[in-house]
N, C-alpha and C positions, 0 to 999 in steps of 0.2 A: 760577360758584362759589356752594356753596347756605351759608345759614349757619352757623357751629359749630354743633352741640347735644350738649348731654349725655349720656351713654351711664344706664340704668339698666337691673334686673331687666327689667321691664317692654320693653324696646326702647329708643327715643330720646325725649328730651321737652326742650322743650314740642313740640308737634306744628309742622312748618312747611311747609308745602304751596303751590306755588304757586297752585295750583286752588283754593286758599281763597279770593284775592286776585282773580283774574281768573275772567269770566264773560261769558255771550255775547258771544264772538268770532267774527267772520264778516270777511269780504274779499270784497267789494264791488267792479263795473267796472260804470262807466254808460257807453254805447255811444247818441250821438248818430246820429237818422238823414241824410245827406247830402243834401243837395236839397233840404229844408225849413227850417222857423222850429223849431228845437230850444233844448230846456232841461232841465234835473234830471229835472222830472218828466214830459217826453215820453221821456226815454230809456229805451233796451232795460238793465231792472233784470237782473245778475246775482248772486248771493250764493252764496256757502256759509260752512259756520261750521268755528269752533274752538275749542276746548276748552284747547288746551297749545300752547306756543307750537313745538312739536316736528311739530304738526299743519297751521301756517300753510303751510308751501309745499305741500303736500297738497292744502290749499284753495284754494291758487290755481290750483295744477294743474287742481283739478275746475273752476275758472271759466271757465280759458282753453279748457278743450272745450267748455265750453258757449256758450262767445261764437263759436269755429268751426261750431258745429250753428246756431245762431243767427242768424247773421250772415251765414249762404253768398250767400245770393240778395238780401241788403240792405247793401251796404258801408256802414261808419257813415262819417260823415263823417272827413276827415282831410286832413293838409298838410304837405309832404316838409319846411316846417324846424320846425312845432310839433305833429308827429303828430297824436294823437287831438285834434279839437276840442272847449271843453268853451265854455258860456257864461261859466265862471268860470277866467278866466287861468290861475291858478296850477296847477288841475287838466289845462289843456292837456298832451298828450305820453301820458300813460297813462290818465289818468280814472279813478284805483285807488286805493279808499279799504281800510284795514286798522283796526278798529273793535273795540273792548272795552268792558268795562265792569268799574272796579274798585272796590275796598274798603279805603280807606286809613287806618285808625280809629288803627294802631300809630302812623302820623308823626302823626295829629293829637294825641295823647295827647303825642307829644314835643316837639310845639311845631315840627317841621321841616314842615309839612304845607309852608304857603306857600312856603316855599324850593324845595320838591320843582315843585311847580306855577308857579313863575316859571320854573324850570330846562326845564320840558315845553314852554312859549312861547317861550323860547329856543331851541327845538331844532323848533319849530313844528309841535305837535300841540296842537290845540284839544282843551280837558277844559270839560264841561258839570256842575254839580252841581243837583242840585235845593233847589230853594229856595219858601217858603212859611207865611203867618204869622210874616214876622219869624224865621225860622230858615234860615241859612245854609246850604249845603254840608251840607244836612239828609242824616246818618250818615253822612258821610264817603265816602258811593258818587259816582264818579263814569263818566260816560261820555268815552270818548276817542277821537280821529280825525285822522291826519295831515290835513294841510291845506296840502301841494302836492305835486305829482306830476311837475312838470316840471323836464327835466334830469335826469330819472333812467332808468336801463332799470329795466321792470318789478323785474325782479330785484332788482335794486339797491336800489327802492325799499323789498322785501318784510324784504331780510333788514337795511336799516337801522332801518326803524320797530320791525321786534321784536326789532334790541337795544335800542331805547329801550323800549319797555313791560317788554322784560327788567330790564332794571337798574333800573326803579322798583318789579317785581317784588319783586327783592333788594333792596332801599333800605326797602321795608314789611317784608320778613319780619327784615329787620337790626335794625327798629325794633322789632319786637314781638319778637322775643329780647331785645334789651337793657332791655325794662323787663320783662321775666320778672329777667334777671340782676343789673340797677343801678337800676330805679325800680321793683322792685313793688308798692311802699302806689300810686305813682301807679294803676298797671294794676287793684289790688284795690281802690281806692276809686273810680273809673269801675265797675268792676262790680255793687259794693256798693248806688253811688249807684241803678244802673238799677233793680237787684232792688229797691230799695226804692218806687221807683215803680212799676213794673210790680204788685206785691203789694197794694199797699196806696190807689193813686192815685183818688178820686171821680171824676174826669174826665182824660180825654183823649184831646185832639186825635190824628188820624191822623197828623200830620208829627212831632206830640212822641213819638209812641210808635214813629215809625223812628228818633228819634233815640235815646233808650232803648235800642233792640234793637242800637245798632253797637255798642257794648262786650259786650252780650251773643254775639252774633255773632264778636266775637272770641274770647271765653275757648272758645266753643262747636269753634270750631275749631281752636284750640292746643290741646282736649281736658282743659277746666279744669273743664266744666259737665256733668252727666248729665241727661239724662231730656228734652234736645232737644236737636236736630242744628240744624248751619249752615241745610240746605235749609229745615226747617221756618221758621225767623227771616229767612231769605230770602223765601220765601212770605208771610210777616207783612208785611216789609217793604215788599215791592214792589208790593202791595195797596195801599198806604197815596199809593204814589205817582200812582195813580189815581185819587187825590180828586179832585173841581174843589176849588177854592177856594171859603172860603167865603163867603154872601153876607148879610150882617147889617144889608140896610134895614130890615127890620121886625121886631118883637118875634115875631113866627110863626119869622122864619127864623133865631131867635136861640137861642129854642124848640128848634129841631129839631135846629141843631146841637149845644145840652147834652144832648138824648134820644141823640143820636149818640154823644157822646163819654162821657156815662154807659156804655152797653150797652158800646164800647171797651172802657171800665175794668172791668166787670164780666166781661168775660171774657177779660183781661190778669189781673185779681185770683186768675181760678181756675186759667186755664194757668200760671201763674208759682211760684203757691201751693208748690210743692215743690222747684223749682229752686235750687240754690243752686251754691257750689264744690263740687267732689268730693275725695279724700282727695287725689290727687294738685295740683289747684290749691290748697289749702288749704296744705297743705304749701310750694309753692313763693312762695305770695304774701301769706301771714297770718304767716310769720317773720320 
């Protein structure tokens, strides 16, 4: 069930896409070799991806061929009562992991974030956020990955996990309608905040400026902001997630990181420069 939205001239708004929300999805079989010392990283890696969760059995499809072409003349290991063997118990039986990567900026704006993510460990899929310089669950992106496979047939297992990423799916895009509907000074003052950083900021860090960019990245995709798209603040983003960390023994490397985070700001200062709502977020979120 997708969530209400408003009808106008224009079509429907705000924009609510699940493809906003999810990103590199792939489904993953690690295939242990029999007869030897196996682990994660000796196994026969399989992957393909997805894009829509309309796409996952698709992908599995394409992996179980490739584990038959694969696999002809090397059976992996295995055991008529815990199937596939894995080093890690819980993976025994299928060895099939089903992997995303989401963007959950609406629940964190509403305060249900943690609720959502206790709920996900309850139902046991491990969510990874990035975190660095003292910034949490830096933009609200996270990665996510069941974390057992046994006891289940493949099957079973594929179309349980993606009604779980489903309905967190719907539980983000439920949240980002109702602060377009019932909180949007919330929603417009997250925005407001970023643009004012982004425009104007002397410095900053790579992890402060993916934090900055999840509100942006939201309005970008409810189609609140002109003159850049999700992909582009995606690209910004996930640049930023390849920092090292930083290393501040010496006043050289302390140096280098404000030449860093100046040159950031300066060209945060000029792409943002014109960005602002458009008539239609303005309309929905300055009222």
């Amino acid at each position: 069930m997708s969530p209400r939205r408003r009808p106008s001239p224009e079509g429907f708004y705000p924009n609510l896409n699940a493809r906003d929300v999810v990103r590199d999805g792939h489904v993953l079989l690690l295939r242990n070799p029999s007869g030897r010392k196996f682990g994660r990283k000796d196994a026969v890696r399989i992957e393909s991806g997805w894009s829509d969760f309309d796409e996952i059995p698709a992908a599995f499809a394409r992996v179980q061929e490739e584990e038959r072409a694969r696999t002809a003349g090397s059976p992996p290991a295995w055991d008529p009562e815990f199937g596939y063997l894995s080093p890690e118990p819980a993976f025994c039986g299928n060895n099939l992991f089903i992997a995303c990567m989401v963007h959950l900026e609406g629940l964190n704006l509403l305060g249900d974030l943690k609720y959502v993510l206790a709920g996900l460990d309850a139902v046991r899929i491990n969510y990874w956020g990035f975190e660095a310089e003292a910034i949490r669950d830096t933009a609200h992106i996270y990665r996510l990955e069941n974390r057992f496979s046994l006891g289940l047939s493949a099957d079973a297992l594929v179309r349980r996990v993606s009604a779980v990423y489903q309905g967190l799916v719907r539980q983000e895009l439920n949240a980002r309608l109702h602060l377009v509907e019932e909180d949007s000074r919330i929603l417009a003052d997250s925005i407001a905040r970023s643009l004012a950083v982004l425009r104007a900021a002397r410095l900053l860090s790579p992890w402060e400026l993916a934090d900055m960019l999840s509100p942006i990245r939201l309005a970008a995709s409810m189609g609140f902001i002109d003159g850049i798209d999700k992909d582009e603040i995606d690209n910004f983003t996930l640049a930023q997630f390849d920092e090292p960390p930083d290393r501040l023994d010496t006043r050289e490397q302390e140096r280098a990181r404000d030449k860093r985070d100046a040159k950031l700001a300066d060209r945060m200062n000029k792409r943002f420069a014109r960005i602002g709502l458009n008539a239609t977020g303005r309309k929905l979120l300055e009222t």
